[in-house]
C-alpha positions as CSV (number, residue, x, y, z in Angstrom):
1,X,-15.7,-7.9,32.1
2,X,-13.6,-10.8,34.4
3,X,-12.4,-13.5,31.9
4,X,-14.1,-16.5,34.1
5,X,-17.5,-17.1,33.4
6,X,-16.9,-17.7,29.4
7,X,-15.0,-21.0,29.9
8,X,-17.0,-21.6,33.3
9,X,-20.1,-22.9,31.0
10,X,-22.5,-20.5,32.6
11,X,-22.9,-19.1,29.6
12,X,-21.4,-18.3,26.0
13,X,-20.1,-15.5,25.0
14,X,-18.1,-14.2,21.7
15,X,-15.0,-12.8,21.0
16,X,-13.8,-10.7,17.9
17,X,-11.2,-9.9,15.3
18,X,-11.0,-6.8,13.7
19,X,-8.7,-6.5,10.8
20,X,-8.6,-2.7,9.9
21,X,-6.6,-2.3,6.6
22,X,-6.5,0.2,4.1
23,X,-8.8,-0.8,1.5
24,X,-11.2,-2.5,3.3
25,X,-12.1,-3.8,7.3
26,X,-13.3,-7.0,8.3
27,X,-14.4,-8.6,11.9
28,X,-15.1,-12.1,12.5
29,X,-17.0,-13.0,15.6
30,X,-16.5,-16.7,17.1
31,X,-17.5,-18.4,20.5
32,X,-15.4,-19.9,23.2
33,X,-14.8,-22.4,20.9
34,X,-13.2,-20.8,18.2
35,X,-16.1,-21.2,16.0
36,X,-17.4,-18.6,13.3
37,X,-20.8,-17.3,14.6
38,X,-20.6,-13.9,12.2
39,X,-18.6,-11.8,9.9
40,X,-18.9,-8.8,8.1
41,X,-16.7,-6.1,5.4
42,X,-16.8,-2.7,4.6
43,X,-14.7,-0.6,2.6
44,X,-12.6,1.5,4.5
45,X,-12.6,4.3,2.2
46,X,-10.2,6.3,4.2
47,X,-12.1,6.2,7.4
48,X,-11.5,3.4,9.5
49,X,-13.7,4.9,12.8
50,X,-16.9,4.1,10.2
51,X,-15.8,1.4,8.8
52,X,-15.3,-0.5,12.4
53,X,-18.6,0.8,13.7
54,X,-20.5,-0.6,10.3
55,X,-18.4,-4.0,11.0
56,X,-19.3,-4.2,14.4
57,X,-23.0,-3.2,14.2
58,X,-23.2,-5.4,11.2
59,X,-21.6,-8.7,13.1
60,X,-23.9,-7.6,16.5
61,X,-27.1,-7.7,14.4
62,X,-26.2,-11.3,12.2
63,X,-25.6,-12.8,15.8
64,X,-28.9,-11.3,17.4
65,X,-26.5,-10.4,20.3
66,X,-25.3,-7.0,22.5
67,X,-22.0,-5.4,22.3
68,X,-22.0,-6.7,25.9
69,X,-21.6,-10.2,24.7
70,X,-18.3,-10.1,23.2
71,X,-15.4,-10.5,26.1
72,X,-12.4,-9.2,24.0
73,X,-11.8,-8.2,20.8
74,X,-8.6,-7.7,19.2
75,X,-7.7,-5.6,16.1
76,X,-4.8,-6.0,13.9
77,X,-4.1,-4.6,10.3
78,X,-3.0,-1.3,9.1
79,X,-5.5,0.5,11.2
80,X,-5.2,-1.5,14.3
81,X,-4.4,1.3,17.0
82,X,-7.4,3.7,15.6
83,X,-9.7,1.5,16.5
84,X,-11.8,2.7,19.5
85,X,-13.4,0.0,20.9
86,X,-11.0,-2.7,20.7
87,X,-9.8,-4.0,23.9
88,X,-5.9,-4.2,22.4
89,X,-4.0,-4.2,19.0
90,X,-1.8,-7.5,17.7
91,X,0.9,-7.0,14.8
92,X,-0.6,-8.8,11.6
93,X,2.1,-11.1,11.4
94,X,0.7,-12.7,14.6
95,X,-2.8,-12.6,13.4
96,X,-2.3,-13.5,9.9
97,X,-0.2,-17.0,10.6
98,X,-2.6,-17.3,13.8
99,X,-5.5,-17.3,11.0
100,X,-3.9,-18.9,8.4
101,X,-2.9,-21.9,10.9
102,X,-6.3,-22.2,12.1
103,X,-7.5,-23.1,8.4
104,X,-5.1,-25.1,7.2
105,X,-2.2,-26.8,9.8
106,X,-0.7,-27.9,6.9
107,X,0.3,-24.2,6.0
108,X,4.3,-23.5,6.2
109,X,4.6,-20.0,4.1
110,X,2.2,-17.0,4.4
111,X,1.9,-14.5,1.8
112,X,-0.6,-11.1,2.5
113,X,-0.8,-8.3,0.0
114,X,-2.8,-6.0,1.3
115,X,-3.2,-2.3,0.0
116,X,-0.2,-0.5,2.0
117,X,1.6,-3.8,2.5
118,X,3.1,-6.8,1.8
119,X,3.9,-9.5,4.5
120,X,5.7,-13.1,4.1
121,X,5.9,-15.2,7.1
122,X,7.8,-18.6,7.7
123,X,5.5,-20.6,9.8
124,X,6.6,-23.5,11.8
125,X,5.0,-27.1,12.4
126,X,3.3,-25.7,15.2
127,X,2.2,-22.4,13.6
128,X,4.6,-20.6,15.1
129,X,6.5,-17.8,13.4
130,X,10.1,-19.2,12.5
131,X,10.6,-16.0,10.1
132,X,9.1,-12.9,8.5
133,X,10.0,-9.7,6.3
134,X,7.4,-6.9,5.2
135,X,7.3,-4.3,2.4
136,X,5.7,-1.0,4.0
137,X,8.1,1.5,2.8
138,X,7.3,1.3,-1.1
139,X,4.7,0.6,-3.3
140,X,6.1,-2.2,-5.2
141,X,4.5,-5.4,-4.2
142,X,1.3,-4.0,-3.0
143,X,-2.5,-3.4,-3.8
144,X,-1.2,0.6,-4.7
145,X,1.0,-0.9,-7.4
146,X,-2.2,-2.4,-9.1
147,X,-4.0,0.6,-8.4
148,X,-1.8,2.6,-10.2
149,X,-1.9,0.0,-12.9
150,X,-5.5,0.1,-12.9
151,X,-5.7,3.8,-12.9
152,X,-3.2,4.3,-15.8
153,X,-5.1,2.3,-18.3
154,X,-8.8,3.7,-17.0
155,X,-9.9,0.0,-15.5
156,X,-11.2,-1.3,-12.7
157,X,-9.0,-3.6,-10.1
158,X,-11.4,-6.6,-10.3
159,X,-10.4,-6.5,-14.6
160,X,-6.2,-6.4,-14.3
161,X,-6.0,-10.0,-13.9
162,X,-8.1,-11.0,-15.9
163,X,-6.6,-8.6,-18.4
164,X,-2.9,-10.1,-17.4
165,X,-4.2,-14.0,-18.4
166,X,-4.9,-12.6,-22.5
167,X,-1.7,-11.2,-22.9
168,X,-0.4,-11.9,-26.6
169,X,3.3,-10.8,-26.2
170,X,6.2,-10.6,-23.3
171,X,7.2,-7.3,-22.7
172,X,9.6,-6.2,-20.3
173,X,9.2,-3.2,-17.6
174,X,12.6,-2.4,-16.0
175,X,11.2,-0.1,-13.2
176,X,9.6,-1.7,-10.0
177,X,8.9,2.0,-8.3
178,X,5.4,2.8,-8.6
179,X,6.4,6.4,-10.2
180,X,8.8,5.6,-12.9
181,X,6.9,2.4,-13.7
182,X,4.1,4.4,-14.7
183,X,5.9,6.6,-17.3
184,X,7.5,3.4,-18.9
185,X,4.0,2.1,-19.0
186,X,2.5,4.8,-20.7
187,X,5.7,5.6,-22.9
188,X,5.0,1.7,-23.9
189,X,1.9,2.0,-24.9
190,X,2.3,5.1,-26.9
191,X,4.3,2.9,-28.9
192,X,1.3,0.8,-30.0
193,X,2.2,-2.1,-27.3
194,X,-0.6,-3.7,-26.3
195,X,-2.2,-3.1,-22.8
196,X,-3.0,-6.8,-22.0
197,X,0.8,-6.8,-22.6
198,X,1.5,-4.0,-20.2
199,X,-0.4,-5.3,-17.6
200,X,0.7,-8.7,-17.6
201,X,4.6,-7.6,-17.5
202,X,3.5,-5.0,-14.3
203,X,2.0,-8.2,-13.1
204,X,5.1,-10.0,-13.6
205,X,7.5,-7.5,-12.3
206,X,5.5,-7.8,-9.1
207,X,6.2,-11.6,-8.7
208,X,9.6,-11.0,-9.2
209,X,9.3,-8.7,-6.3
210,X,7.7,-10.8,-4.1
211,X,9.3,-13.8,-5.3
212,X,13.1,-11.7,-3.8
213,X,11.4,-11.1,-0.8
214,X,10.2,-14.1,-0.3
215,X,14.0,-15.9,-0.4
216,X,15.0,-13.8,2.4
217,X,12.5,-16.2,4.5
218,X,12.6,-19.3,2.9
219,X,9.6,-21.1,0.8
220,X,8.4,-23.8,2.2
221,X,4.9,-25.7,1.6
222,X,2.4,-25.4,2.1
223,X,2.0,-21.9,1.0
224,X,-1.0,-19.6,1.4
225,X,-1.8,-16.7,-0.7
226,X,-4.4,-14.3,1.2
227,X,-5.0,-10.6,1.2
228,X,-7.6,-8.9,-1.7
229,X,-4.6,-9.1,-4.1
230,X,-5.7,-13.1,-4.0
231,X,-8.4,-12.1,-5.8
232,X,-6.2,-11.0,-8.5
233,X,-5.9,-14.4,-10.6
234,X,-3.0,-12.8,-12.4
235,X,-1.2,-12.4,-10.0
236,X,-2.1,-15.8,-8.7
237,X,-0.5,-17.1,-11.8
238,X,2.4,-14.8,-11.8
239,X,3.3,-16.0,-8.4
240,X,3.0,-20.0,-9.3
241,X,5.5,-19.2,-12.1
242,X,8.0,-17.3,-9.9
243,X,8.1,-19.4,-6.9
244,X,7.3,-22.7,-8.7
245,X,4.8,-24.0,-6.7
246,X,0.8,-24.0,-6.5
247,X,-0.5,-21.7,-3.8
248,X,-3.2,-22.8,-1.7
249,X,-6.3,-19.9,-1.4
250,X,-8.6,-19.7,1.8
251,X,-12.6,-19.6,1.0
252,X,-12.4,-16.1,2.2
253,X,-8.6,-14.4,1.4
254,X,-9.7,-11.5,3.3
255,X,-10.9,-12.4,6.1
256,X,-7.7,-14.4,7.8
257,X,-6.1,-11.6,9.6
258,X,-9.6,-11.5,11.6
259,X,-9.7,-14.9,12.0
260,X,-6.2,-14.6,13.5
261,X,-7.1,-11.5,15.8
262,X,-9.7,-13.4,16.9
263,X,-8.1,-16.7,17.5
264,X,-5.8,-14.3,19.7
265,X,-8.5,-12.7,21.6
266,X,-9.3,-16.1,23.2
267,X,-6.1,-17.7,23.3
268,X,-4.8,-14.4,25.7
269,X,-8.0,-15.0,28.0
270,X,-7.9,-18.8,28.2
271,X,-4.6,-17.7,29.5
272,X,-5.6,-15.0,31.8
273,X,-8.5,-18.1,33.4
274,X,-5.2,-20.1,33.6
275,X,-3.6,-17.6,35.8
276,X,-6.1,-16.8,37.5
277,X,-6.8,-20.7,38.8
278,X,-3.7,-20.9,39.7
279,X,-4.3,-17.8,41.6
């Protein structure tokens, strides 16, 4: 479809963000405008192919439109190149301080833990990307850690931090690696520590992980915390007391890499209309 006629007013037409990540997928569809018209989640449940289609299908339906509607859509997130029907793939970094810039100008420092990932992101006054670093190689920092967590002590994910704010003691876990942590958690709690304990010092050893990563970019606020670890009000906490500032949460913390990829998809065809004019 030419890029034209959906800045020509002739009509509207949508354009979509598709943030494929390990635990879970989200699209957001918005208007020549950059306006919010739908958006959707699914787990991704180790199939990203259904967990796009059910996005899609489930944004097509909320905006009573066809797939022949939307001009461009973008993915980004861990899954970004498996999706079949997006027209390209953008890095999350783009997308993510695209997104986060969108809701909040004021934002200077980016922090996404995602399932497979963590990402930290310098942003400049114009939203711009001054500096970045990721953790993909290890576990430490990310949603597996907790999951780990979670699994060791037989709990759900949604009950960690919660768990983490009733701590009655501070114990101390050396190891950051996601296999050797385990064992020292479980050889801690055979020794009658308590769990609530546990947990919060795994939640703690995370923020100091982050918090190491995060000097190699430079804080700076405003910062935003997104990514389904936001959910995680432990950690929330953990990170305030490690970086020593408050972190500022979107409505949605999921949904900002979509937002972003969005954002992207019409900011590359507002530029292809500007080349074509001055074709």
């Amino acid at each position: 479809m030419g890029a034209g006629p959906f800045f020509a007013g002739r009509k509207m037409e949508f354009f979509a963000g598709i943030d494929a990540g390990s635990t879970s997928t989200e699209m957001v569809l918005m208007d020549s405008h950059a306006n919010i018209v739908a958006f959707s989640k699914a787990p991704t449940a180790g199939n990203i192919l259904d967990a796009a289609a059910s996005v899609l299908g489930q944004v097509l339906a909320s905006a009573g439109i066809g797939r022949d509607r939307i001009c461009r859509i973008v993915a980004t997130g861990y899954g970004r190149k498996t999706v079949p029907f997006a027209d390209c793939a953008v890095t999350e970094i783009t997308c993510y301080a695209l997104g986060a810039f969108h809701l909040d100008p004021a934002v200077r420092s980016v922090i996404d833990i995602g399932g497979q990932d963590s990402k930290f992101i310098a942003l400049g006054p114009d939203g711009r990307v001054k500096n970045f670093v990721m953790n993909d190689k290890c576990a430490a920092g990310t949603g597996r850690f907790l999951e780990m967590i979670a699994r060791t002590f037989a709990v759900s994910l949604d009950e960690l931090g919660p768990l983490a704010l009733t701590h009655k003691n501070k114990v101390k876990i050396s190891n950051i690696c996601a296999v050797f942590a385990e064992s020292e958690m479980i050889s801690l709690f055979s020794q009658g520590v308590l769990r609530e304990d546990i947990i919060n010092a795994a939640h703690q050893a995370i923020g100091e992980r982050i918090g190491s990563m995060m000097g190699r970019v430079g804080l700076e606020e405003k910062v935003f915390f997104c990514g389904g670890v936001a959910k995680n009000p432990g950690m929330v906490q953990k990170l305030e007391q490690v970086l020593g500032v408050g972190l500022a949460l979107p409505e949605d913390v999921e949904t900002v890499g979509a937002i972003g990829a969005a954002l992207h998809a019409i900011k590359t065809a507002r530029q292809e209309v500007g080349g074509h004019n001055q074709g």
